[in-house]
C-alpha positions as a Markdown table, in Angstrom:
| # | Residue | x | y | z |
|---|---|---|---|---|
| 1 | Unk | 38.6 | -26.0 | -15.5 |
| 2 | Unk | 37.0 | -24.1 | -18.5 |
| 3 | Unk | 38.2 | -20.9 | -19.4 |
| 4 | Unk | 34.8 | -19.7 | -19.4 |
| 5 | Unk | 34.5 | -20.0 | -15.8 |
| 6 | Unk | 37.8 | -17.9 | -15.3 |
| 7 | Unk | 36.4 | -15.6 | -17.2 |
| 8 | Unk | 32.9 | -15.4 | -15.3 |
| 9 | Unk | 34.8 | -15.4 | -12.3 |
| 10 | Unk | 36.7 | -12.3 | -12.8 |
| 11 | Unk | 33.7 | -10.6 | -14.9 |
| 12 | Unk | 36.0 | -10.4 | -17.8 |
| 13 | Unk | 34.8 | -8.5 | -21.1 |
| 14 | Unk | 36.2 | -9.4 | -24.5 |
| 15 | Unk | 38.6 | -5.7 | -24.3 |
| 16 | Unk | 39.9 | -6.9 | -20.8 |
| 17 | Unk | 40.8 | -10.3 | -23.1 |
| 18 | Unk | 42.8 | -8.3 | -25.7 |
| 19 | Unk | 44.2 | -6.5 | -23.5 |
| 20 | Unk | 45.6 | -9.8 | -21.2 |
| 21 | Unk | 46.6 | -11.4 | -24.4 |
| 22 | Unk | 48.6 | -8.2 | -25.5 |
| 23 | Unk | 50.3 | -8.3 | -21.6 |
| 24 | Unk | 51.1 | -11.8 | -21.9 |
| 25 | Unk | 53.1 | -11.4 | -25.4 |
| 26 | Unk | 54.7 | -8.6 | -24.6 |
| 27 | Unk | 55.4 | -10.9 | -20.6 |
| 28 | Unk | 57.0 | -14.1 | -22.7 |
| 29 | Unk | 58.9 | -11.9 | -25.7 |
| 30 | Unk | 60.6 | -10.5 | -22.6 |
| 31 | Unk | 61.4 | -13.5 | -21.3 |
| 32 | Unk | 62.5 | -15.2 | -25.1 |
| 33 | Unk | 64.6 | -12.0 | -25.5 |
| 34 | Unk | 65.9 | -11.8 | -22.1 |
| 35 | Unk | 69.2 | -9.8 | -21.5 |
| 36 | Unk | 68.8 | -8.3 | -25.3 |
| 37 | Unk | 65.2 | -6.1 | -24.4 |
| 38 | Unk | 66.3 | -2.8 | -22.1 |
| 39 | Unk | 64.8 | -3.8 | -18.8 |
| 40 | Unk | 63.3 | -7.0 | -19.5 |
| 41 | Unk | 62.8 | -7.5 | -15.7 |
| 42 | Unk | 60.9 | -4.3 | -15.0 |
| 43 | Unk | 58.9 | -4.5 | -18.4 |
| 44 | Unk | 57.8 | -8.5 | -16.7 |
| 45 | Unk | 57.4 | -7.4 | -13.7 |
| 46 | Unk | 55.1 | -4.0 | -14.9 |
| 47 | Unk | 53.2 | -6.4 | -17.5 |
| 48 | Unk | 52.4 | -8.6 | -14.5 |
| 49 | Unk | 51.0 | -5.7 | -11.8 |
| 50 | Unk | 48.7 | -4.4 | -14.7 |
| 51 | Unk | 46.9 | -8.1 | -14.9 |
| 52 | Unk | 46.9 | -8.1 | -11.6 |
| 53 | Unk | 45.2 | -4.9 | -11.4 |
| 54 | Unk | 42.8 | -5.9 | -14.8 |
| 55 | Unk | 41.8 | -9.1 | -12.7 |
| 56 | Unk | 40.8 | -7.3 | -8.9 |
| 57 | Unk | 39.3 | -4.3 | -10.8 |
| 58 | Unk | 36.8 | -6.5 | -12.7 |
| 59 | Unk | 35.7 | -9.4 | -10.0 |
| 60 | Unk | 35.4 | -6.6 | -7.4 |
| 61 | Unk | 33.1 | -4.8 | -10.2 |
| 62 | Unk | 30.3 | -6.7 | -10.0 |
| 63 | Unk | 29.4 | -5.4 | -6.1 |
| 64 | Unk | 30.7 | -2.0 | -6.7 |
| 65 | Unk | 29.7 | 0.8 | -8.9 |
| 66 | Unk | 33.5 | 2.5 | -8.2 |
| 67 | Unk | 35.7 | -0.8 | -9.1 |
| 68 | Unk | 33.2 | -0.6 | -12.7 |
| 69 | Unk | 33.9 | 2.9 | -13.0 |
| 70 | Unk | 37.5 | 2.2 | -12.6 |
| 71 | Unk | 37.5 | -0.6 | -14.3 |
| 72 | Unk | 35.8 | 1.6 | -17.6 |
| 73 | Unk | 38.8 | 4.1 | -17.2 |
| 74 | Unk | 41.6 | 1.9 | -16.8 |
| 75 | Unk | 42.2 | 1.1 | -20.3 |
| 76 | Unk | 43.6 | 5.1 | -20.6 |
| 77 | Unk | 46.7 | 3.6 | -18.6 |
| 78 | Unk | 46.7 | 0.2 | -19.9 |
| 79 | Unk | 47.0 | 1.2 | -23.6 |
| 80 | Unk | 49.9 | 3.5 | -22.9 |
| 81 | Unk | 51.4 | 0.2 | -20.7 |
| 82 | Unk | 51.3 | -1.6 | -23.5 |
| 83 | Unk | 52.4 | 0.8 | -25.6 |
| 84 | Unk | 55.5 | 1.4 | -24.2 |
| 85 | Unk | 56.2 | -2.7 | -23.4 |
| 86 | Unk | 55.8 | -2.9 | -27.4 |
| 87 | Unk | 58.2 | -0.1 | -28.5 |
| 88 | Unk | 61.0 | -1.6 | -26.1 |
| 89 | Unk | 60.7 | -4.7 | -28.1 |
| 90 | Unk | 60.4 | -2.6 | -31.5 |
| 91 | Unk | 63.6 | -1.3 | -30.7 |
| 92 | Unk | 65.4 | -4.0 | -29.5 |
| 93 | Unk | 64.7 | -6.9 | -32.2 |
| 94 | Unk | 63.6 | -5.1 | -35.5 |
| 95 | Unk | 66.3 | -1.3 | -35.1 |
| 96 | Unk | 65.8 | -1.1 | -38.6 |
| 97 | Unk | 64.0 | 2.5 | -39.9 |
| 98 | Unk | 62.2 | 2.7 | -43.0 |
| 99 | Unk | 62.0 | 6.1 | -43.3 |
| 100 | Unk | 64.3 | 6.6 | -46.6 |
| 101 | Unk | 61.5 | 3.9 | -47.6 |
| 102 | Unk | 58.5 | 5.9 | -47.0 |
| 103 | Unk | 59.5 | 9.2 | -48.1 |
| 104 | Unk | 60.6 | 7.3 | -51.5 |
| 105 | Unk | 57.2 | 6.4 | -52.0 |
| 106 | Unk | 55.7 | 9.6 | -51.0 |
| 107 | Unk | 58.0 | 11.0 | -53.6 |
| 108 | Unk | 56.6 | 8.4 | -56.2 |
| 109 | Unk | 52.9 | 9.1 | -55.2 |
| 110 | Unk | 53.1 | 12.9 | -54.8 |
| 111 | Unk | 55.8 | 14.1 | -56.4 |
| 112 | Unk | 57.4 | 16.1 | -53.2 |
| 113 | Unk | 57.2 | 16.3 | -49.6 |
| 114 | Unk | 52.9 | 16.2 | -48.2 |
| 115 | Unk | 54.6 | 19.0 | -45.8 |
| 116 | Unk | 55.7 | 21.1 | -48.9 |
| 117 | Unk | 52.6 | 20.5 | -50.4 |
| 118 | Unk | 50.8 | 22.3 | -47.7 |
| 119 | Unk | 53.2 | 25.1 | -46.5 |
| 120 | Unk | 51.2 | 27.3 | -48.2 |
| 121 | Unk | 48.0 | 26.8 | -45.9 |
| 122 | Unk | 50.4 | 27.1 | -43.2 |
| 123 | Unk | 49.3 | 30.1 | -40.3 |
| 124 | Unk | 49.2 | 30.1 | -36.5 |
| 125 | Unk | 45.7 | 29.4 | -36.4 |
| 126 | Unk | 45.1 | 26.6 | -38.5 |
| 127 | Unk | 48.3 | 25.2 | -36.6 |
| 128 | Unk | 47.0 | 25.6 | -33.0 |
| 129 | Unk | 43.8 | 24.0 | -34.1 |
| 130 | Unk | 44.9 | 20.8 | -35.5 |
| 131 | Unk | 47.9 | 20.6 | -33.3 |
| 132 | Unk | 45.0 | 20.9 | -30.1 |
| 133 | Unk | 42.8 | 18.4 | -32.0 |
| 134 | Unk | 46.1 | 16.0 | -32.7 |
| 135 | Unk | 45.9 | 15.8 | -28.9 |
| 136 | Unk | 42.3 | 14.9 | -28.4 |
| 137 | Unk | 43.3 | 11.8 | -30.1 |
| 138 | Unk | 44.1 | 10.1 | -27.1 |
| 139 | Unk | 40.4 | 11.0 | -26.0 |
| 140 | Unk | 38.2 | 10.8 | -29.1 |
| 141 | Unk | 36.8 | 7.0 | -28.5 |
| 142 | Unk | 35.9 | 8.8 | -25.3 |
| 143 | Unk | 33.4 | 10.7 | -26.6 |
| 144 | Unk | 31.3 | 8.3 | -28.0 |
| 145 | Unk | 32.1 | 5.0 | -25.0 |
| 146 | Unk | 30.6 | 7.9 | -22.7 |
| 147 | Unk | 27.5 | 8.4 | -24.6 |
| 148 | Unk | 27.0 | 4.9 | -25.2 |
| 149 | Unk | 28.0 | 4.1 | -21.4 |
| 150 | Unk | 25.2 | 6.6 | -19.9 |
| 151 | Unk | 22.7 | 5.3 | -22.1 |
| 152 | Unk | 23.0 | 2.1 | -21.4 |
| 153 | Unk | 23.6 | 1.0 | -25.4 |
| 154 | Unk | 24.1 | -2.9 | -25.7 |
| 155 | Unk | 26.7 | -1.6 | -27.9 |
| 156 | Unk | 29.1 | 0.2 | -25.1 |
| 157 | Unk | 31.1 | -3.3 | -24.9 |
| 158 | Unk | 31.4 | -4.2 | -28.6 |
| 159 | Unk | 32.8 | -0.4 | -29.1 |
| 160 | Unk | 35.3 | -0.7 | -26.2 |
| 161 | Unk | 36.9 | -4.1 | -27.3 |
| 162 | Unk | 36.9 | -2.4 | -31.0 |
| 163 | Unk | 38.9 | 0.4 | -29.8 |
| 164 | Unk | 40.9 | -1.5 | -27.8 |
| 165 | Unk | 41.9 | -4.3 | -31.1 |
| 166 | Unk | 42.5 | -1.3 | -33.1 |
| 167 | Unk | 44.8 | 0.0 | -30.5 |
| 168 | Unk | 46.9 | -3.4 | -30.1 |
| 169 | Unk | 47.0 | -4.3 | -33.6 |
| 170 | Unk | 48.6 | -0.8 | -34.5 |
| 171 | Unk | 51.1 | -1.7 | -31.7 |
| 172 | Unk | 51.9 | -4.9 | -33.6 |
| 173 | Unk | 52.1 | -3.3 | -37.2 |
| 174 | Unk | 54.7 | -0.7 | -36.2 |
| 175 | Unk | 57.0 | -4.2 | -36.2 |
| 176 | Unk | 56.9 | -4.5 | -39.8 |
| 177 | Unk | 58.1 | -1.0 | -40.7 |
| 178 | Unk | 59.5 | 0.9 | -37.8 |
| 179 | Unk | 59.9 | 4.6 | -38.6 |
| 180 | Unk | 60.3 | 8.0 | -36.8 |
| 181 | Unk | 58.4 | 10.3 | -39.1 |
| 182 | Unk | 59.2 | 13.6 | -41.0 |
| 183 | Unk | 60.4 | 15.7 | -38.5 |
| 184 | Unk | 63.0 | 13.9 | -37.9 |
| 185 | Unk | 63.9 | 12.9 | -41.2 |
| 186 | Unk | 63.1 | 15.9 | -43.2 |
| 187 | Unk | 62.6 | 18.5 | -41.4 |
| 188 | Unk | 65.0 | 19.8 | -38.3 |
| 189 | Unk | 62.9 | 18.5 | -34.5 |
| 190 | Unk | 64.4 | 21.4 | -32.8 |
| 191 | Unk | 63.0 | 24.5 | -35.4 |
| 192 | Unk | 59.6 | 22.6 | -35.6 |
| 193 | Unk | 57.9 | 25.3 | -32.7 |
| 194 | Unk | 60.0 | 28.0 | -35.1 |
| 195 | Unk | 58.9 | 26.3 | -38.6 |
| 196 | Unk | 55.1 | 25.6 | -37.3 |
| 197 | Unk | 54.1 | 28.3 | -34.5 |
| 198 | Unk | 50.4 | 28.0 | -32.8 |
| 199 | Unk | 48.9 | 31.1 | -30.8 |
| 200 | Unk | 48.8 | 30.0 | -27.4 |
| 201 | Unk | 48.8 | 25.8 | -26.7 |
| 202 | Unk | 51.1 | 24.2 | -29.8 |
| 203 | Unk | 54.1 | 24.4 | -27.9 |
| 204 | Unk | 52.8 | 23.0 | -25.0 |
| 205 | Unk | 50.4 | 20.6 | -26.8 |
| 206 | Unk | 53.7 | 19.7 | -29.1 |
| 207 | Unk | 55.7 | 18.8 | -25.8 |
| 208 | Unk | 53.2 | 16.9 | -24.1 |
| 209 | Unk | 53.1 | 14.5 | -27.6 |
| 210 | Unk | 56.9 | 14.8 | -27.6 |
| 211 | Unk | 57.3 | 13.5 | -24.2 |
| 212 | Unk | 54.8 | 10.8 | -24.8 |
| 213 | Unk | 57.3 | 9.7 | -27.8 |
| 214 | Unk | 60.0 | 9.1 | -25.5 |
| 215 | Unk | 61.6 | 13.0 | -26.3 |
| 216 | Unk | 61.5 | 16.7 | -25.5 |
| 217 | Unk | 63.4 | 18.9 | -27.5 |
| 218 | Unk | 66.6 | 19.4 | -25.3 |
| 219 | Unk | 66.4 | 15.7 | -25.7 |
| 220 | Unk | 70.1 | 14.6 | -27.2 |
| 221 | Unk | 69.9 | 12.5 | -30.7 |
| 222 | Unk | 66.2 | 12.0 | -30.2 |
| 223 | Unk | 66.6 | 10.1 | -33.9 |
| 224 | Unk | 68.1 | 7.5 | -31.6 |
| 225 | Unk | 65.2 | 7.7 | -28.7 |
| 226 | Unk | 62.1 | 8.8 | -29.8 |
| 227 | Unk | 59.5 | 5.7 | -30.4 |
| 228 | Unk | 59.3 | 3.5 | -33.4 |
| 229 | Unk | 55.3 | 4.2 | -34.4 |
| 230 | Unk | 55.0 | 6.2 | -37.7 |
| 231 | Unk | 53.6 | 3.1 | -40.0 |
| 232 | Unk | 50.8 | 2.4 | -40.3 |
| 233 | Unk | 49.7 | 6.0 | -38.9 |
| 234 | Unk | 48.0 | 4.9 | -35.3 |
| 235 | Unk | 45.8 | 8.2 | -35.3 |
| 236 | Unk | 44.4 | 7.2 | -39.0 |
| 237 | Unk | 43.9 | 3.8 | -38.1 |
| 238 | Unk | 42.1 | 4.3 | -34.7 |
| 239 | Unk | 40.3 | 7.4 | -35.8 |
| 240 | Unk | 38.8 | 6.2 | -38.4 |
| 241 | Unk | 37.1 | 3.0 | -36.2 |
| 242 | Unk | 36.0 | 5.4 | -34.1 |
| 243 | Unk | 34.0 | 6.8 | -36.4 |
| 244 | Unk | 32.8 | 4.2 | -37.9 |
| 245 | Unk | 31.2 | 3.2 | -34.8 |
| 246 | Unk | 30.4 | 6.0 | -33.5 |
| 247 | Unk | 27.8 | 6.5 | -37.1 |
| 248 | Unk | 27.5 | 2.4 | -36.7 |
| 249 | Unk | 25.8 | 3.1 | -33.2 |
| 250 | Unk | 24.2 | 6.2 | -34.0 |
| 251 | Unk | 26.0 | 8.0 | -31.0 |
| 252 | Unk | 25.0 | 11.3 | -30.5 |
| 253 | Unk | 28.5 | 12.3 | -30.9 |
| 254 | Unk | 29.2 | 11.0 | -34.2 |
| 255 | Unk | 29.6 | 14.2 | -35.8 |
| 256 | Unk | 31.5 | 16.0 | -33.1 |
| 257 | Unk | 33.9 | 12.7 | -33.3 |
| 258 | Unk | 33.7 | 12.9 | -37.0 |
| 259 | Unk | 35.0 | 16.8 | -37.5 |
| 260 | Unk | 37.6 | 15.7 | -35.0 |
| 261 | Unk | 38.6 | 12.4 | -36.4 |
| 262 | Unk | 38.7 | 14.5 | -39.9 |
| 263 | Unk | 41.1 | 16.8 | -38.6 |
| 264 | Unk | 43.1 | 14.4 | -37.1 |
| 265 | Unk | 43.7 | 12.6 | -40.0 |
| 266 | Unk | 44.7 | 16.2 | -41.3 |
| 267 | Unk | 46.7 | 17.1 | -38.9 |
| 268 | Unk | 49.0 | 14.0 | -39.0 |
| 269 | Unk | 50.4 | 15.2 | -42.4 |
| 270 | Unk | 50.4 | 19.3 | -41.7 |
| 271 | Unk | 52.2 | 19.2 | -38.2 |
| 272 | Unk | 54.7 | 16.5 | -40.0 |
| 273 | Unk | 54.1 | 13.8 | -37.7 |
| 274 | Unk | 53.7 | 11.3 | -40.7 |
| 275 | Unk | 54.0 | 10.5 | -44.3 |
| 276 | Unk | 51.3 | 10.3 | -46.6 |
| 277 | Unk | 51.8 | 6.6 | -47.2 |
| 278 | Unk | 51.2 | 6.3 | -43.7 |
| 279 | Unk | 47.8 | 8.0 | -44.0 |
| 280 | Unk | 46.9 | 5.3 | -47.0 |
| 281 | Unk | 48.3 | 2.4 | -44.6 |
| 282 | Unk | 46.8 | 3.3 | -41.6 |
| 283 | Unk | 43.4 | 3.8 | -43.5 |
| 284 | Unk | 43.5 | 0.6 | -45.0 |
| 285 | Unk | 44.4 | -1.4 | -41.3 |
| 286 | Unk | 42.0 | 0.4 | -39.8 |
| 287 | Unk | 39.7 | -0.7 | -42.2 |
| 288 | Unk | 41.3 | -4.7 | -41.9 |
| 289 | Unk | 40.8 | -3.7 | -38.1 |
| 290 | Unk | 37.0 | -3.1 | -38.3 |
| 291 | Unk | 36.0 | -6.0 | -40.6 |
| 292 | Unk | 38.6 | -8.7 | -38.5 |
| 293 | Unk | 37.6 | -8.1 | -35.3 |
| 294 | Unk | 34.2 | -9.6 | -35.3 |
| 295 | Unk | 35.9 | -12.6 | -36.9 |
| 296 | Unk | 38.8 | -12.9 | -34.1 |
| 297 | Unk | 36.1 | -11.9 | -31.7 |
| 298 | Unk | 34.4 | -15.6 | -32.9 |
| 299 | Unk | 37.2 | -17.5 | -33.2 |
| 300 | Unk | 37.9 | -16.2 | -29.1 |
| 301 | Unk | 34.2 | -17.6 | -28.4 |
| 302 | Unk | 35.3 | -20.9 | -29.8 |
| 303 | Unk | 38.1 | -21.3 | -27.8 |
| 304 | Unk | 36.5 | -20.5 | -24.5 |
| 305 | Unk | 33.8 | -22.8 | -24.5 |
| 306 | Unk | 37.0 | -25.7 | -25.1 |
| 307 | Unk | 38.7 | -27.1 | -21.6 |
| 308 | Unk | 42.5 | -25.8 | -20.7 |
């Protein structure tokens, strides 16, 4: 049986593909790496529901209008799924941080700390802005998959399965240097809602990011628990392909996604969530991730025309 005719069966799209393919590594690196990944059984057993779900979503979207609506938003739970699968296996076969790495050659390139560099543009204002558009990360390629979606743009699918390579491939590079980030390292977590106050949502914008990193700030040694995804800097990397769609495609949110994406990018050094090397790396994958795509997107074309 080809896999092109699994494929038309289920009505798969080349971002439901990535994200399969992204599932089934994380599925058989469990299984390699049984007994030494926490919760190898649960991690299989969660990687294997999400197919699941992936597979009935799309083949029951080609009669329904709901199961293709769902099937649009279910990638804002399947990224964090395989998020979290990926930073078990971070921390369980490469526990090695980089940090004293990173801030080395922030030292080299700068000459101090990017956070001292900017403590004098630090106010409440300027800090409840970025930290509130910090948060719309999670939602920026939003923006412009909606405008494209509701205008029916041919484009909608190649800007989802962008996105979604982006997302994975960050995923894979926080292997090569894991890393906590600044406010761990340099700074004091505890004192950062003291060091870096907002006006009214930081501290609740702060905890919703520090939950989603596996801490809270009554969390004990959250050196030891919070997740391994400070290089390349994810929000660079996938901001930055956002936009460059979003101007690719002439969205009509381009510029709202750009002024974001900009202060973003910002934010990731000001609020001390990252190096400045991490800003260069994740600038130049997200650059690899845009030009590499198309060509993995071929090579994927290749391979499902062959027989299993």
């Amino acid at each position: 049986m080809k896999l092109n005719h699994i494929i038309g069966e289920y009505n798969l799209r080349f971002s439901e593909i990535y994200t399969l393919s992204s599932l089934i590594i994380a599925s058989l690196s469990n299984i390699i790496f049984f007994g030494i990944v926490p919760h190898s059984v649960l991690n299989i057993i969660i990687a294997i529901a999400y197919v699941l779900v992936i597979l009935i979503v799309r083949k029951k979207s080609k009669q329904s209008p709901f199961y293709e609506f769902l099937s649009n938003i279910q990638y804002l739970i399947g990224i964090l799924i395989v998020y979290s699968l990926y930073q078990f296996l971070i921390k369980s076969l490469h526990p090695i941080d980089y940090d004293k790495f990173l801030i080395n050659c922030d030292l080299a390139i700068l000459g101090n700390h990017p956070g001292e560099i900017l403590a004098p543009l630090v106010n409440p204002y300027l800090t409840e802005y970025l930290q509130f558009c910090y948060t719309l990360f999670y939602f920026l390629p939003i923006f412009t998959a909606v405008d494209l979606y509701y205008n029916n743009n041919k484009e909608f699918d190649t800007f989802l399965r962008n996105i979604l390579f982006a997302y994975f491939f960050s995923y894979f590079l926080y292997f090569i240097f894991p890393a906590i980030g600044p406010r761990f390292t340099i700074y004091t977590f505890e004192q950062i809602n003291t060091e870096l106050p907002g006006i009214l949502l930081t501290d609740t914008l702060r905890w919703f990011i520090n939950v989603g990193g596996g801490v809270t700030n009554q969390t004990l040694n959250p050196t030891n628990l919070v997740n391994r995804d400070c290089m390349p800097s994810g929000h660079t990397m996938i901001t930055l392909v956002a936009i460059f769609y979003s101007f690719r495609f002439q969205s009509k949110m381009r510029w709202l996604v750009f002024i974001i994406g900009i202060s973003i990018i910002f934010a990731t050094i000001y609020l001390r969530y990252h190096y400045f090397v991490d800003i260069i790396a994740g600038a130049f994958f997200g650059i690899i991730s845009y030009k590499i795509e198309p060509f993995i997107n071929r090579i994927y074309r290749k391979k499902l025309t062959f027989d299993n």
